[in-house]
C-alpha positions in Angstrom: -22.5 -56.0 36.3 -24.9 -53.1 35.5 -21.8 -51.2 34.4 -21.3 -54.2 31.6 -24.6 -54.5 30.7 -24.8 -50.5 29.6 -21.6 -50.5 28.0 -22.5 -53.5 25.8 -26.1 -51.5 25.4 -24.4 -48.9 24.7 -22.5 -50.5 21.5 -25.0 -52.7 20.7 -27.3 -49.4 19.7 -24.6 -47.6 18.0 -24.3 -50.8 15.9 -27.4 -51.3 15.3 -28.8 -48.2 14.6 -25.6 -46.7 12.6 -24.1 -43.6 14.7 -20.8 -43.0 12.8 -19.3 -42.5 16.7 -19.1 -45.0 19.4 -21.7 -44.4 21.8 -20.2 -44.6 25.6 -22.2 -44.0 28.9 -20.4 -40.5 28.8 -22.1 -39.4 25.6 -24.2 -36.0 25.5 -27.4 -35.8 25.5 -27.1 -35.3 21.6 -25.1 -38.1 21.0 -27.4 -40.0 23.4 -30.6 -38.8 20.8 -28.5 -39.7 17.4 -27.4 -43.1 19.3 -31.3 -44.2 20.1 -33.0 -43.1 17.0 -32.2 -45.2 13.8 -33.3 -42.5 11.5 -30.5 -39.9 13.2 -28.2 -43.0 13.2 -29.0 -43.0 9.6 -28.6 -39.4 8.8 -25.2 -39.4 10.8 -23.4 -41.8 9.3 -24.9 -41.0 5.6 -23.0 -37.1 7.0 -20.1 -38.7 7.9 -19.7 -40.8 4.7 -19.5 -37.5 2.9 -17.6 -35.8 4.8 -14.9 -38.5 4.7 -15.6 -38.3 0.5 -15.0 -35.0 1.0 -11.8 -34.8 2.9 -10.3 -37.1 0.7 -10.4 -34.7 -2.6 -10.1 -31.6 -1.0 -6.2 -30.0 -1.7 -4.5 -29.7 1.9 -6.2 -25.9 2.4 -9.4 -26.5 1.8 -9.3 -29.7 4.1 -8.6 -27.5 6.7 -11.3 -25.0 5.7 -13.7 -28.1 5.8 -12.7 -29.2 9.2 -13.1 -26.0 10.3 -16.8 -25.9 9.1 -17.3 -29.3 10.6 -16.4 -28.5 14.1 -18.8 -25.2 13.7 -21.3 -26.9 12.3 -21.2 -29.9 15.1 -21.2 -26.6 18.1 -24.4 -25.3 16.1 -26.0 -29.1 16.2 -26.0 -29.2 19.9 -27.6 -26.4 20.5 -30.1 -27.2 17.4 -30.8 -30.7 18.6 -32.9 -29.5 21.5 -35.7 -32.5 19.7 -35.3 -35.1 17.1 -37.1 -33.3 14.4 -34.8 -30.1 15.1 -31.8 -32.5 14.8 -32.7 -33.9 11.5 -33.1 -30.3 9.8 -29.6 -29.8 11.2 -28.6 -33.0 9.6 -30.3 -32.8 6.2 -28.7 -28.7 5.7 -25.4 -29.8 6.5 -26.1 -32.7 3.9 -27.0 -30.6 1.1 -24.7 -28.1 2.3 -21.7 -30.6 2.4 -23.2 -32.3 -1.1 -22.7 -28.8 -3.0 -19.3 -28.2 -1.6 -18.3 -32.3 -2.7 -19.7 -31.4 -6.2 -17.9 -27.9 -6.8 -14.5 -30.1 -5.9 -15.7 -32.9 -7.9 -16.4 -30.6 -11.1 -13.3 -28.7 -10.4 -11.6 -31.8 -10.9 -13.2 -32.8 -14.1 -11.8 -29.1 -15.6 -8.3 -29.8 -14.6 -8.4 -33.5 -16.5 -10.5 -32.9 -18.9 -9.7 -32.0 -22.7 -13.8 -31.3 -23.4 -17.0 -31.4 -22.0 -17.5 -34.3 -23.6 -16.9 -36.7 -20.2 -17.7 -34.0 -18.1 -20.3 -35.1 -15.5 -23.9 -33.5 -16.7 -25.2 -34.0 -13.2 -22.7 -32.1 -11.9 -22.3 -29.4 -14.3 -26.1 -29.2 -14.6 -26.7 -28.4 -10.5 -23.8 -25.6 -11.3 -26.0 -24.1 -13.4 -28.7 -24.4 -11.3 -27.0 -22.7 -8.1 -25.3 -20.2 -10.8 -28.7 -19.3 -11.9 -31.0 -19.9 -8.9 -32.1 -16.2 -7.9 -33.5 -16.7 -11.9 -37.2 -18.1 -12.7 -37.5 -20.0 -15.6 -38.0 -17.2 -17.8 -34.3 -15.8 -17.5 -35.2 -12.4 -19.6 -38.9 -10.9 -19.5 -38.3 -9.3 -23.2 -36.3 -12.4 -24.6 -38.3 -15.4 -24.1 -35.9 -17.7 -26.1 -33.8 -17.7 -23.2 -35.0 -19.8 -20.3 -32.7 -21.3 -17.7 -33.7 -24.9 -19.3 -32.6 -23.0 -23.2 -29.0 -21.8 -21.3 -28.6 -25.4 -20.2 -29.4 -26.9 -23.2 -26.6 -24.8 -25.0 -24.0 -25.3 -22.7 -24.5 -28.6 -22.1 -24.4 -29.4 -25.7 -21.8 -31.1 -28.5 -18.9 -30.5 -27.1 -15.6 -28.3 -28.5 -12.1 -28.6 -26.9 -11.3 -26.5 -24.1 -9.0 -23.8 -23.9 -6.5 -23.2 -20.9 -5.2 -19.5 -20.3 -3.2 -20.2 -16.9 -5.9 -20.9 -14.0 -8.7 -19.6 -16.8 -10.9 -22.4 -18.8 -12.9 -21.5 -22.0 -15.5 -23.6 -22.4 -17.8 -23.6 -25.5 -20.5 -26.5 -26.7 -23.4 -26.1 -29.4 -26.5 -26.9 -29.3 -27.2 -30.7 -30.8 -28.5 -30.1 -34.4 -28.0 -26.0 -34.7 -24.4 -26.0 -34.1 -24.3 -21.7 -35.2 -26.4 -21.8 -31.1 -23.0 -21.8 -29.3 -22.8 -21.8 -25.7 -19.4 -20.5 -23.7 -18.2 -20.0 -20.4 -15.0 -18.6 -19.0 -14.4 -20.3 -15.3 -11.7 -19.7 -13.1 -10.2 -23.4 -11.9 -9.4 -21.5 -8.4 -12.3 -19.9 -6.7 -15.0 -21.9 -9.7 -16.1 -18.2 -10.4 -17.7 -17.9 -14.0 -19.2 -15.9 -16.5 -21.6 -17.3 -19.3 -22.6 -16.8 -23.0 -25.0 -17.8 -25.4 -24.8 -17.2 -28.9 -29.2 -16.7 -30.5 -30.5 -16.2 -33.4 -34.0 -14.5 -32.2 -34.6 -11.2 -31.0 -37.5 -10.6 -28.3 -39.8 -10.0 -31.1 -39.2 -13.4 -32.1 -37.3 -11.9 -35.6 -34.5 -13.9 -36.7 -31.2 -12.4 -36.7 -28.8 -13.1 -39.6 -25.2 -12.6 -37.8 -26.8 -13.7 -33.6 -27.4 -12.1 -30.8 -24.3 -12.8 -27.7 -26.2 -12.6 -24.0 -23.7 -12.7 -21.2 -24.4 -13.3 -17.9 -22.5 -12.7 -15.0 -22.9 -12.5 -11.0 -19.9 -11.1 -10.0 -18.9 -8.1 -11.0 -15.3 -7.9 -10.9 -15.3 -11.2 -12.9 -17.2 -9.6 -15.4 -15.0 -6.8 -15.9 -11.7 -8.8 -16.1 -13.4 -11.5 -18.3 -15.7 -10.3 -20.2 -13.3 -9.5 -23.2 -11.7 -12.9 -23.2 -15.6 -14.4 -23.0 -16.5 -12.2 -26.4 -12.9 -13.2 -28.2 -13.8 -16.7 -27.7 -17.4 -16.1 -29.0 -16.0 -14.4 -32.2 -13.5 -16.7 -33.0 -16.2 -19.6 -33.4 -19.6 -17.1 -35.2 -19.7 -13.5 -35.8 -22.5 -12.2 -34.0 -24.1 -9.0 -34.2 -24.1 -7.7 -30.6 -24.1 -8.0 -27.2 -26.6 -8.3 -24.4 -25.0 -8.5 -20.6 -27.4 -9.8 -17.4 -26.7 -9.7 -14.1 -27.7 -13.3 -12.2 -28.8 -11.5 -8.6 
């Protein structure tokens, strides 16, 4: 009878309290924890909601990559979870973790079906930019201060312009809303989501307008850079001329 009684306990908290497993009188001690406190209940079902989100848009490969950093990530829990606070930091990385690798699949989809930026989503594209540019301050160049992360953004994520396929290579260029000569491009490979950027000015770092534009590139990865950079400053010329080129490295 004490045997029933824990069993139905046993459900009763996983039910109540939201584990996204069914608690058993075999659990470990760190499904035991998640079982008996509602705000690791929470936490683990919120982590397994996305993880199932996630699985489900993932191509074959990269479901397996995923499951793979699942079961490592769930060996590093247990030995994390050695207290409930402990636990949750596990918990709420492996969200955000998780949440940046949903969104890179979700934006990857929006290139492939896409024809423009135009229903591209900005939350989405704007946290790209973010991570792309996240070693940056605000003030992206100390001798150009036209050019702030929030400037970049506000190019890029501006009237859209049709994309342009070369194979697994997307061109995309926008303007910015009411300066449309403020063009802002970036070349992305649809397979690993690698990119380079570029932003067509009109103000040197003296603040002195200039007639024909000023194209800054930046870039992270080197290789990249080298193999796209050409097709980056084509697609530049083709919509302004522009009078020269400044390249940055995003460390």
């Amino acid at each position: 009878m004490r045997f029933i009684f824990l069993i139905f306990l046993l459900s009763y908290i996983s039910a109540a309290l939201g584990a996204s497993f069914e608690c058993k009188e075999k659990s470990t001690d760190v499904e035991w924890m998640i079982c008996t406190d509602i705000d690791l209940g929470a936490l683990d079902e919120k982590l397994a909601s996305l993880y199932g989100e996630a699985l489900g848009l993932m191509s074959p490969d990269k479901v397996e990559q995923l499951k793979l950093a699942q079961r490592a990530w769930i060996a590093k829990r247990n030995k994390q979870c050695d207290t409930t606070y402990h636990c949750m930091e596990a918990y709420n990385q492996r969200l955000v973790d998780l949440k940046k690798s949903l969104d890179l699949e979700k934006l990857r989809k929006n290139l492939l079906t896409e024809k423009s930026s135009h229903r591209i989503d900005d939350r989405i594209f704007f946290n790209y930019l973010t991570s792309y540019f996240k070693a940056m301050e605000s003030q992206m160049l100390t001798d150009q201060k036209s050019l702030t992360r929030d400037e970049v953004a506000m190019v890029i994520l501006g009237m859209p312009e049709p994309f342009v396929r070369k194979g697994d290579i997307l061109i995309v260029s926008n303007c910015r809303y009411q300066s449309c000569p403020e063009k802002g491009l970036m070349v992305i490979d649809l397979v690993s989501l690698e990119s380079i950027f570029g932003v067509i000015h009109y103000l040197d770092k003296d603040g002195k307008y200039l007639e024909n534009g000023l194209l800054t590139i930046f870039y992270r990865d080197e290789k990249f850079y080298k193999e796209h950079s050409k097709t980056l400053m084509d697609a530049a010329r083709e919509k302004v001329e522009y009078e020269s080129v400044n390249v940055i490295k995003v460390n």
